[in-house]
C-alpha positions as CSV (number, residue, x, y, z in Angstrom):
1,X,-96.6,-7.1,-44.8
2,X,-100.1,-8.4,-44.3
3,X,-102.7,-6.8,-46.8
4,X,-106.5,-7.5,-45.6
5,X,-109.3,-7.8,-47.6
6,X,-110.9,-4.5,-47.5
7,X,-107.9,-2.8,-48.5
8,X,-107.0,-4.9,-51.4
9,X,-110.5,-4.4,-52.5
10,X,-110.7,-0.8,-52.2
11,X,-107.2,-0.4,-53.9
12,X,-108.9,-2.5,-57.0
13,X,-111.8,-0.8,-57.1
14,X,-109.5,2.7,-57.2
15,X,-107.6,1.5,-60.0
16,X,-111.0,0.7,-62.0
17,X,-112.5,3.5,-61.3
18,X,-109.3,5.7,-62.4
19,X,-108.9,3.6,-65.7
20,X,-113.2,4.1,-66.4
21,X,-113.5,6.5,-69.9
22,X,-114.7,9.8,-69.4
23,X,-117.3,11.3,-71.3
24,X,-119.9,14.3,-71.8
25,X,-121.7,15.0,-68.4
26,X,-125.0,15.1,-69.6
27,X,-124.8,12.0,-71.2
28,X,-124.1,10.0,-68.2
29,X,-126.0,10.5,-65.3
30,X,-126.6,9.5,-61.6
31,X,-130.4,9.1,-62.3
32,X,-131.2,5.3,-62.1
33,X,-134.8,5.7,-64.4
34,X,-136.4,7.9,-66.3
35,X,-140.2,8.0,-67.5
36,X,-139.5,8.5,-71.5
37,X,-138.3,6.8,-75.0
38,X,-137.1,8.1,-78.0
39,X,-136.9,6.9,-81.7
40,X,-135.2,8.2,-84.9
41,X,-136.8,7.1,-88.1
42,X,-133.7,6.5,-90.7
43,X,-132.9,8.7,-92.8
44,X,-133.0,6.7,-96.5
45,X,-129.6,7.3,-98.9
46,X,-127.6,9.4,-96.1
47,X,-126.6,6.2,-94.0
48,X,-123.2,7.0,-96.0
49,X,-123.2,10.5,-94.9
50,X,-124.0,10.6,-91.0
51,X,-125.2,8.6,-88.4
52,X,-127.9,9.9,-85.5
53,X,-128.1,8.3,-81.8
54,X,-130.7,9.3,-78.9
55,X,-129.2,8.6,-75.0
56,X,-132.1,7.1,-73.0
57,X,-131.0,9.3,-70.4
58,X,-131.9,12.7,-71.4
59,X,-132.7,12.2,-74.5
60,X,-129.6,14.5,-76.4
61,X,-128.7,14.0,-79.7
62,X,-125.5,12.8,-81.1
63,X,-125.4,13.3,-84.7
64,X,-121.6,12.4,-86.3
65,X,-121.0,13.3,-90.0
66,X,-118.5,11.1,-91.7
67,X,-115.6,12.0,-94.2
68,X,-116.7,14.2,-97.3
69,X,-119.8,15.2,-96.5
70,X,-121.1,18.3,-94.3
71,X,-124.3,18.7,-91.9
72,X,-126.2,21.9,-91.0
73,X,-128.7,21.6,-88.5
74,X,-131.2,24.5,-88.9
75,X,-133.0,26.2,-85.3
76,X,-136.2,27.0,-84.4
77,X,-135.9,30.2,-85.7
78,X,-135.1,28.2,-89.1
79,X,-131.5,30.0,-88.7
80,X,-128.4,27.7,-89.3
81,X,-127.2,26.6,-85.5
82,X,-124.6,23.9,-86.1
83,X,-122.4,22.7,-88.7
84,X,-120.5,19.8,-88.7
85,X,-117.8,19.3,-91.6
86,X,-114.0,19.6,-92.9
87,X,-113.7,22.3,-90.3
88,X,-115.0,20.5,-87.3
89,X,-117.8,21.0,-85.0
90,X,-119.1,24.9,-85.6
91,X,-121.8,26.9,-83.7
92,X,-123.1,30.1,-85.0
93,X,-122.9,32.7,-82.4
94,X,-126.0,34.7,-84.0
95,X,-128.2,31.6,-83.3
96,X,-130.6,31.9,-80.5
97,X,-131.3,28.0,-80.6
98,X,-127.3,27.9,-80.0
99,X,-127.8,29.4,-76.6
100,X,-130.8,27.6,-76.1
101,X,-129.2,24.5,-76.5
102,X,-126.7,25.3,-73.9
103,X,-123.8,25.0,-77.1
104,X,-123.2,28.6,-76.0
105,X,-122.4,30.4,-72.6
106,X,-123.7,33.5,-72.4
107,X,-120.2,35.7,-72.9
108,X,-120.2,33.8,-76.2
109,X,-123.4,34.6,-77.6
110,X,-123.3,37.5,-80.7
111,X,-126.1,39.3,-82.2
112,X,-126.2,39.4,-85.6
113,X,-128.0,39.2,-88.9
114,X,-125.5,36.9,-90.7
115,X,-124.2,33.2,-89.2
116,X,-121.1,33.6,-87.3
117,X,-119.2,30.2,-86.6
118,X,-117.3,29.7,-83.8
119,X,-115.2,26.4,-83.9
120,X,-115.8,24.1,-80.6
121,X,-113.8,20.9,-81.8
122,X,-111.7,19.6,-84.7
123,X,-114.1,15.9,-84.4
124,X,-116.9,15.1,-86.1
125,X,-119.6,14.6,-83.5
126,X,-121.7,16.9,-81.5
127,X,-124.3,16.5,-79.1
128,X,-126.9,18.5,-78.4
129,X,-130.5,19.0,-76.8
130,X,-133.6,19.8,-78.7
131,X,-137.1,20.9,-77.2
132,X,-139.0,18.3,-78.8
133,X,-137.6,15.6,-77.1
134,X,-137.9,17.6,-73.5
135,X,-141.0,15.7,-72.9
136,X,-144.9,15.3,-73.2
137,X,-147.6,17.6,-72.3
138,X,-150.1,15.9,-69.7
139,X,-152.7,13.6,-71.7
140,X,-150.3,12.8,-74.6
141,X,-148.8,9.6,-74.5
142,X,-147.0,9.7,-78.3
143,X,-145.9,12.6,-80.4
144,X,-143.7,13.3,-83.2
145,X,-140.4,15.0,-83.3
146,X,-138.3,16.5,-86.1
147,X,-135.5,18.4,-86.7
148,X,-134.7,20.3,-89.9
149,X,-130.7,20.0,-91.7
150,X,-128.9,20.5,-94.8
151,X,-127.0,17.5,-95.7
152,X,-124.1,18.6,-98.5
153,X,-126.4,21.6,-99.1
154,X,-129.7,19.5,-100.2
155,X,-132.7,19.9,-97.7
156,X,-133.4,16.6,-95.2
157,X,-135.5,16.3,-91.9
158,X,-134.8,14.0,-88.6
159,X,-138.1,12.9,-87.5
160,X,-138.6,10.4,-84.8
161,X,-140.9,9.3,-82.2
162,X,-141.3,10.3,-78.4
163,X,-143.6,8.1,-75.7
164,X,-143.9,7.7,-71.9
165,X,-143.7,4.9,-70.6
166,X,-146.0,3.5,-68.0
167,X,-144.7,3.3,-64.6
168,X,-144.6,-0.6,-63.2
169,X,-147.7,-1.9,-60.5
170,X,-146.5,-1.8,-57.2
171,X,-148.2,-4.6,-56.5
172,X,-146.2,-7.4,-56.5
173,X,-143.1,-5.6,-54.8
174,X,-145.3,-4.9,-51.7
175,X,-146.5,-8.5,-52.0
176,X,-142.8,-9.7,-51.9
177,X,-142.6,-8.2,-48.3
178,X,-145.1,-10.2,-46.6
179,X,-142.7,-13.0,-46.4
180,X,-139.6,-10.8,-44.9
181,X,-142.5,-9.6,-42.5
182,X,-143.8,-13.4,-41.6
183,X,-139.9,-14.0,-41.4
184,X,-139.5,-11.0,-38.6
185,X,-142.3,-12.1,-36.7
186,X,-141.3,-16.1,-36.5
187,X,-137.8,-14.9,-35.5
188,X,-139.5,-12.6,-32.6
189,X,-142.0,-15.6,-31.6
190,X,-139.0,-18.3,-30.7
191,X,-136.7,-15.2,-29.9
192,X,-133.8,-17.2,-27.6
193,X,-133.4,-19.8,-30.1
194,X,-133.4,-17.7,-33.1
195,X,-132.8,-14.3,-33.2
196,X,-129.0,-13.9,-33.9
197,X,-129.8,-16.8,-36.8
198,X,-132.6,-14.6,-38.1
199,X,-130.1,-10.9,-38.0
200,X,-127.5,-13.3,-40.0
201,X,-129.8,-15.3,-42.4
202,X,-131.7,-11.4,-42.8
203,X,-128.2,-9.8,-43.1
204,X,-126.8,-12.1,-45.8
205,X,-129.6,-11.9,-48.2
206,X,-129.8,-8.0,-47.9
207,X,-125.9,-8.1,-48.7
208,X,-126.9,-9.9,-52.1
209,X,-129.1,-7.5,-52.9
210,X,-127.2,-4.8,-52.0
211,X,-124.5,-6.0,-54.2
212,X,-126.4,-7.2,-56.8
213,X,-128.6,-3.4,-56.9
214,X,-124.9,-1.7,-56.8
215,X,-123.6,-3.3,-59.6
216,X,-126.6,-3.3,-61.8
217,X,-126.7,0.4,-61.6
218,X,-122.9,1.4,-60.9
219,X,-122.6,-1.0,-64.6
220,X,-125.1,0.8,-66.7
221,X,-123.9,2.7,-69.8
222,X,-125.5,5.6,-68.4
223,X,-123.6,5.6,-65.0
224,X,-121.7,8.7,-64.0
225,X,-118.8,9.0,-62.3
226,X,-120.9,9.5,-59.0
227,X,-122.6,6.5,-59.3
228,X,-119.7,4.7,-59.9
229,X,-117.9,6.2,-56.5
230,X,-121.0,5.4,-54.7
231,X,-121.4,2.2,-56.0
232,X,-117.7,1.2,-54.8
233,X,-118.2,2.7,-51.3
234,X,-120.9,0.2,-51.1
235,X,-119.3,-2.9,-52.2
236,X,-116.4,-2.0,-50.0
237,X,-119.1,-1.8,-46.9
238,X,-120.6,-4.6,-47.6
239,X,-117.7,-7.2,-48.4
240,X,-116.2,-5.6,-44.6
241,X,-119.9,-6.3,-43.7
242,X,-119.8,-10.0,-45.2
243,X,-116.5,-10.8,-43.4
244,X,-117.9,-10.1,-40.2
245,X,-121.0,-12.2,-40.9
246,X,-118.8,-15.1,-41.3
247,X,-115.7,-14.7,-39.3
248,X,-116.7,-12.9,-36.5
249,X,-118.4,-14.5,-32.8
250,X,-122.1,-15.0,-32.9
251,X,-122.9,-11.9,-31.4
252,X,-120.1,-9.8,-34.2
253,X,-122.3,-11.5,-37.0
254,X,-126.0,-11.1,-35.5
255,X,-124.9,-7.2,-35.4
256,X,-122.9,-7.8,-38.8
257,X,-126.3,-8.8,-40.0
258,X,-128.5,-5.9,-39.3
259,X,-125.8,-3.6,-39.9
260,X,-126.0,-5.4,-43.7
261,X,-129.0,-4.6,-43.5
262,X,-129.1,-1.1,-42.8
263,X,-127.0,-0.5,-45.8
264,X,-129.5,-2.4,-48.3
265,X,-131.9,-0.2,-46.8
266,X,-130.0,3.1,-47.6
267,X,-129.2,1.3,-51.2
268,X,-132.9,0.4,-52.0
269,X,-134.0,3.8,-51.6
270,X,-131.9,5.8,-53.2
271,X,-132.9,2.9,-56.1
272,X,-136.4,3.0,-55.5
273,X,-137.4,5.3,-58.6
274,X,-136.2,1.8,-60.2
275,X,-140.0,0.9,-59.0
276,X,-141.8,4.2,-59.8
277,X,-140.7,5.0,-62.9
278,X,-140.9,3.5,-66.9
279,X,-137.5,2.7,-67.9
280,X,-134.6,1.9,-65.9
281,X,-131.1,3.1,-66.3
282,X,-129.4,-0.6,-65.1
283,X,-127.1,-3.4,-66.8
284,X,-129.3,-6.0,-66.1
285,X,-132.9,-6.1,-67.6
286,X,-135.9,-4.1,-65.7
287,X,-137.3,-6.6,-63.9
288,X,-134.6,-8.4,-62.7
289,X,-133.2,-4.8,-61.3
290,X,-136.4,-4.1,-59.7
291,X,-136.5,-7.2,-57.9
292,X,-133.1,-6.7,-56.6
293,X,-134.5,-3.5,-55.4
294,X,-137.2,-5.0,-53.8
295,X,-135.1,-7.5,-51.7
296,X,-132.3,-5.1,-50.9
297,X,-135.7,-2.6,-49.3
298,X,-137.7,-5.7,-47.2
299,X,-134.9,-8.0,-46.6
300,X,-132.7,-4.5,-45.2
301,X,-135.5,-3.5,-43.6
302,X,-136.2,-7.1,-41.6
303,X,-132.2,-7.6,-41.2
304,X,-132.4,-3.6,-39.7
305,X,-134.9,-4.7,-37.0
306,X,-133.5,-7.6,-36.0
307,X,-130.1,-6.7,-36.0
308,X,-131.5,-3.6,-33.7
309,X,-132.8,-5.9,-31.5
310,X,-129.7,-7.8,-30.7
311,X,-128.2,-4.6,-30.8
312,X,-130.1,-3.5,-27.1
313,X,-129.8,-6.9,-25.9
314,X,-125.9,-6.8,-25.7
315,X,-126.0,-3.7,-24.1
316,X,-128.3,-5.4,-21.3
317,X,-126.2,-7.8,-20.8
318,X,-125.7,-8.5,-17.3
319,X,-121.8,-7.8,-15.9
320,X,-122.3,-10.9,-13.8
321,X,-122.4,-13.8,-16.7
322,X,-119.4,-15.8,-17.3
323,X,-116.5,-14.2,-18.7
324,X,-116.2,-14.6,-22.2
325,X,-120.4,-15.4,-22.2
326,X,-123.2,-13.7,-22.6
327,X,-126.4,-14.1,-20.5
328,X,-127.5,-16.4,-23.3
329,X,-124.4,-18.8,-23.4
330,X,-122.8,-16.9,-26.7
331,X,-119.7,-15.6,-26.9
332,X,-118.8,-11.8,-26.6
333,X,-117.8,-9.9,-29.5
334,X,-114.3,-8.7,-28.9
């Protein structure tokens, strides 16, 4: 039995995606940048005791308290919230920081005057959300955060850092279209000679790009499991895409081209906050996955047109030419 490309890839890609770890959904996400950072300052003598990360993505808090020693992280009400220890990962029902936090679903919640602990896990790690890291109020590019704990019963703070950072100039990625568009326009001015040449040379370098903007983001650390079934649904549409650009009779890869192109298109803008906003959520460094971007946008959009264009003039193709030829001497896509 024969197995063809596409399928052997989309069986891979299955298989990768089944064997990818799982983890806490708001940790990942399907958000490709976001417009803050975060910092911890350490905490001097308790390196021993606990360790504290920030996620880029939303900025949660994952604070994991080793062997022999015990956390409390106090609320904004200055009411113990969380305690992490011997015992596990504890939430006191009473707290309204707790509920807040989203540690608590509503049935769960207790009033009372004393802590009540409910167990969540038997680990040592627990992530969590705080308000001070939710953003910055218009006009304030810096602030300080801090969070109040008990470490072993002895008074400590987390205190940190939280900026914005500035979104990119535009600039230069509209300036990277003027080629593509000087492209389009020498491929309409000798159109007979060059059009299905222009949908293929278009097509192929949008299906870079598109590749290359897939992976960079379907790659990152931060990717959900969304991203990551999007991202293979893409590679799978292009590599069927690819085939056809160079297998297939001229007219299969002129349309193969634009085609390519119409999904680099569809892949640069769901990407484009990649361009709009501070920090991108990609494997690959920012600019490098903003460029990719950029190409997989003009190069989709030039490859779109084009392709379009050869598109309508198969369909007026006269039923009198030559079988087997169309009315400009290429061969019919069968």
């Amino acid at each position: 039995m024969r197995f063809r490309l596409p399928a052997l890839v989309s069986l891979a890609l299955a298989v990768a995606l089944a064997a990818a770890p799982t983890t806490k959904a708001h940790v990942r996400t399907g958000a490709v940048a976001v417009d803050y950072r975060a910092s911890v300052f350490p905490l001097r003598g308790l390196h021993n005791a606990l360790s504290l990360r920030i996620y880029t993505t939303d900025r949660a808090l994952a604070l994991t308290v080793f062997p022999g020693h015990s956390v409390t992280v106090i609320g904004y009400l200055h009411e113990p919230f969380i305690r992490v220890g011997a015992e596990g990962v504890r939430v006191n029902e009473a707290s309204p920081t707790a509920a807040a936090a989203g540690l608590l679903r509503p049935s769960e919640r207790k009033a009372a005057n004393k802590p009540r602990w409910l167990t969540q896990s038997h680990g040592r790690t627990v992530v969590w959300h705080t308000a001070s890291l939710r953003g910055l109020r218009p006009g304030v590019e810096r602030a300080r955060w801090s969070v109040p704990i008990l470490v072993d019963g002895h008074r400590a703070t987390f205190t940190g850092e939280l900026w914005r950072v500035p979104a990119p100039s535009l600039w230069p990625w509209l300036v990277l279209g003027i080629p593509f568009l000087a492209g389009v326009l020498l491929v309409f001015a000798r159109r007979h000679r060059w059009l299905r040449s222009g949908a293929v040379a278009f097509g192929a370098l949008a299906a870079g790009s598109a590749i290359a903007t897939t992976a960079a983001f379907a790659l990152a650390g931060s990717a959900n499991s969304g991203r990551w079934v999007e991202g293979a649904n893409e590679f799978v549409f292009a590599l069927v895409g690819v085939w056809f650009l160079v297998r297939g009779s001229p007219n299969a890869r002129a349309l193969a081209g634009g085609g390519l192109g119409l999904l680099a298109l569809l892949v640069g803008l769901s990407t484009i906050p990649a361009l709009l906003h501070g920090v991108v959520l990609s494997a690959l460094p920012a600019t490098p996955t903003r460029l990719a971007v950029a190409v997989a946008l003009w190069a989709g959009a030039a490859a779109t047109v084009v392709g379009l264009v050869v598109f309508f003039e198969v369909l007026d193709q006269p039923e009198s030419s030559p079988p087997g030829r169309s009315a400009h001497g290429f061969r019919e896509w069968r």
